[in-house]
C-alpha positions as a printed NumPy array, in Angstrom:
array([[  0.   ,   0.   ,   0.   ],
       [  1.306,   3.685,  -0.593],
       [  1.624,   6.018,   2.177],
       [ -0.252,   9.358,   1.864],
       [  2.727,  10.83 ,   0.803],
       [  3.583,   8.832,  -2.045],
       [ -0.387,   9.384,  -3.245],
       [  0.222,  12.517,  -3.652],
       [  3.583,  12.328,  -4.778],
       [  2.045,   9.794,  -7.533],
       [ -0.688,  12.636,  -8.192],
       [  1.875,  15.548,  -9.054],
       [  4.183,  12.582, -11.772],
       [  0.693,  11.13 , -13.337],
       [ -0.419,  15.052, -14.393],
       [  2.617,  14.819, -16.435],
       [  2.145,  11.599, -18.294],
       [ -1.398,  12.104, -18.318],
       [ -2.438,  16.046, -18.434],
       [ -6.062,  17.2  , -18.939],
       [ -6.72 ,  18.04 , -22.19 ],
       [ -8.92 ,  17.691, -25.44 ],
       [-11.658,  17.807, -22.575],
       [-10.423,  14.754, -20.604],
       [ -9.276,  14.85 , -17.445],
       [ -6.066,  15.1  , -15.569],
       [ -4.622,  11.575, -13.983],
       [ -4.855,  13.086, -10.699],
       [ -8.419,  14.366, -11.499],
       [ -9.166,  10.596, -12.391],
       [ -7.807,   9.549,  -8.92 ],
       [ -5.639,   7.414, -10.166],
       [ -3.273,   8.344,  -6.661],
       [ -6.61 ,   6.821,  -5.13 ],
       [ -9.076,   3.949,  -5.502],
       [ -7.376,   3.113,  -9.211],
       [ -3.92 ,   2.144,  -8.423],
       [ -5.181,  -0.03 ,  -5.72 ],
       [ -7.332,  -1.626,  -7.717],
       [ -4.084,  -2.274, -10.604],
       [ -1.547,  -3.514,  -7.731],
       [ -4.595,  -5.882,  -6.877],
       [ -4.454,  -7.199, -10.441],
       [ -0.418,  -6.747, -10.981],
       [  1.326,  -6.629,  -7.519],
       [  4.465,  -6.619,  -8.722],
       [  3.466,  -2.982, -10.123],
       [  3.36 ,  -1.835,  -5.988],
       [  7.299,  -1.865,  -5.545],
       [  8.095,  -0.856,  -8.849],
       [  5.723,   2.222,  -8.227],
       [  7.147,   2.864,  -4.745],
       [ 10.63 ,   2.683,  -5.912],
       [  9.956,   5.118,  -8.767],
       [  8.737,   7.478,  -6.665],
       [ 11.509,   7.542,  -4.621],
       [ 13.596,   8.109,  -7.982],
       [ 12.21 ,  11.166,  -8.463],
       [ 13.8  ,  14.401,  -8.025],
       [ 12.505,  16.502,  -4.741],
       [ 11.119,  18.99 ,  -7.576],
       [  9.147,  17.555, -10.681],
       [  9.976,  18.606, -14.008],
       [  7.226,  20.875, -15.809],
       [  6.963,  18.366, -18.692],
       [  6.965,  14.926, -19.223],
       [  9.624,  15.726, -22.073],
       [ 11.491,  17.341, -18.973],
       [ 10.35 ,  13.822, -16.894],
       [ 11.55 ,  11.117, -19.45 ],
       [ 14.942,  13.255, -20.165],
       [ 15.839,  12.008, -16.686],
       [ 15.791,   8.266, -17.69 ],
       [ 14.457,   7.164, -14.266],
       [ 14.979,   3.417, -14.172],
       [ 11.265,   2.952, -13.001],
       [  9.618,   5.362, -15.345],
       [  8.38 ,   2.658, -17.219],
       [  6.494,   1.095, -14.166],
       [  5.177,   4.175, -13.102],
       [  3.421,   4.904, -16.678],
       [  2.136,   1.449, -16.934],
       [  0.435,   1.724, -13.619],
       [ -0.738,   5.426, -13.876],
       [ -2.043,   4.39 , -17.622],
       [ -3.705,   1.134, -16.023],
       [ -5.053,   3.376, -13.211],
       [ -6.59 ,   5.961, -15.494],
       [ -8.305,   3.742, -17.831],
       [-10.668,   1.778, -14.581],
       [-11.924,   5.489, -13.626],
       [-15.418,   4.533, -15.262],
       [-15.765,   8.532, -16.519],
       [-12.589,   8.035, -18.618],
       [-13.627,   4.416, -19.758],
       [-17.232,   6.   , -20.854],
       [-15.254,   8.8  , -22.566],
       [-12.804,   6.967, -24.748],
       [-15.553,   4.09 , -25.673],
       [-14.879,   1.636, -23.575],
       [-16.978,  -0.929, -22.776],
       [-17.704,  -2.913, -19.928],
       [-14.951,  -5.243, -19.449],
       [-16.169,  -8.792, -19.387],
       [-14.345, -12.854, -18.648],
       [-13.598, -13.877, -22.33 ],
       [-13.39 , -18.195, -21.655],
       [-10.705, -19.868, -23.155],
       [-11.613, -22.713, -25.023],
       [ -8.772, -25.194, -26.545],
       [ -9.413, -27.146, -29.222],
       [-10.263, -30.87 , -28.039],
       [ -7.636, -32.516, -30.084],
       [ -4.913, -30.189, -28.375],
       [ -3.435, -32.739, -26.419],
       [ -2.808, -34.779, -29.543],
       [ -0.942, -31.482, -31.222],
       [  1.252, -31.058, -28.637],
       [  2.588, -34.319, -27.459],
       [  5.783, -35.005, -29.819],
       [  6.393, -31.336, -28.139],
       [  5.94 , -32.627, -24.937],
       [  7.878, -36.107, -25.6  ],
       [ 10.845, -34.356, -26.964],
       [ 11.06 , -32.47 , -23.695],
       [ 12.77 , -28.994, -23.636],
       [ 15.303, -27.493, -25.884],
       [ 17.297, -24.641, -26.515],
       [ 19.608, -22.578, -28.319],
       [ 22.091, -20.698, -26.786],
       [ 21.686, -16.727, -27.616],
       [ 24.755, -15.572, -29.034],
       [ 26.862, -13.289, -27.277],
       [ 28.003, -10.212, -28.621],
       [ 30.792, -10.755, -31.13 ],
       [ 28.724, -13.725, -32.424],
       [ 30.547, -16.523, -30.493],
       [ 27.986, -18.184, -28.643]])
């Protein structure tokens, strides 16, 4: 869980990657700081550290931009758009704005004779090649 500090810390970084504009609202304005990113740690928990060690990548003062933001190639930056992104997109006013739909359990069904398909696959057991290393000599 994030402290109340890192909420709002995660409020000020998601306005950058996700400003309001073309009549949509801000991250922050979507809560994702709130409700939303507890909902995506419940999905992907291995988003929570990631998140929490972004933050605390951050400089003490935020850059203006997000041009400004990614310049900084923060290791975590990556983690902390994913999850802001995820975040944004549950807010059910942003879902309804962009189209979505409501999200619904799609079944997997394999084909009966899968089984069959896969067995010499399974038989042969596993295999590999070695990736090359650089230079080409493996």
């Amino acid at each position: 869980a994030l402290t109340d500090v890192q909420r709002a810390r995660l409020a000020q970084v998601a306005d950058l990657l996700i400003p309001r504009a073309s009549g949509m609202p801000s991250a922050s304005d979507a809560d994702v700081q709130g409700e939303y990113i507890d909902r995506v740690f419940g999905v992907r928990p291995d988003l929570a550290d990631a998140v929490a060690a972004g933050l605390a990548e951050l400089p003490e003062t935020l850059p203006e931009s997000f041009a400004e933001l990614a310049a900084l190639q923060l290791a975590r930056l990556r983690s902390l758009a994913d999850a802001v992104t995820a975040a944004y997109f549950l807010n059910p006013e942003v879902a309804r704005r962009v189209g979505y739909r409501q999200r619904s359990v799609i079944p997997i069904r394999f084909d009966e004779d899968l089984d069959t398909l896969v067995a010499s696959v399974r038989a042969r057991g596993p295999i590999y090649r070695p990736t090359p290393e650089p230079g080409g000599v493996a």
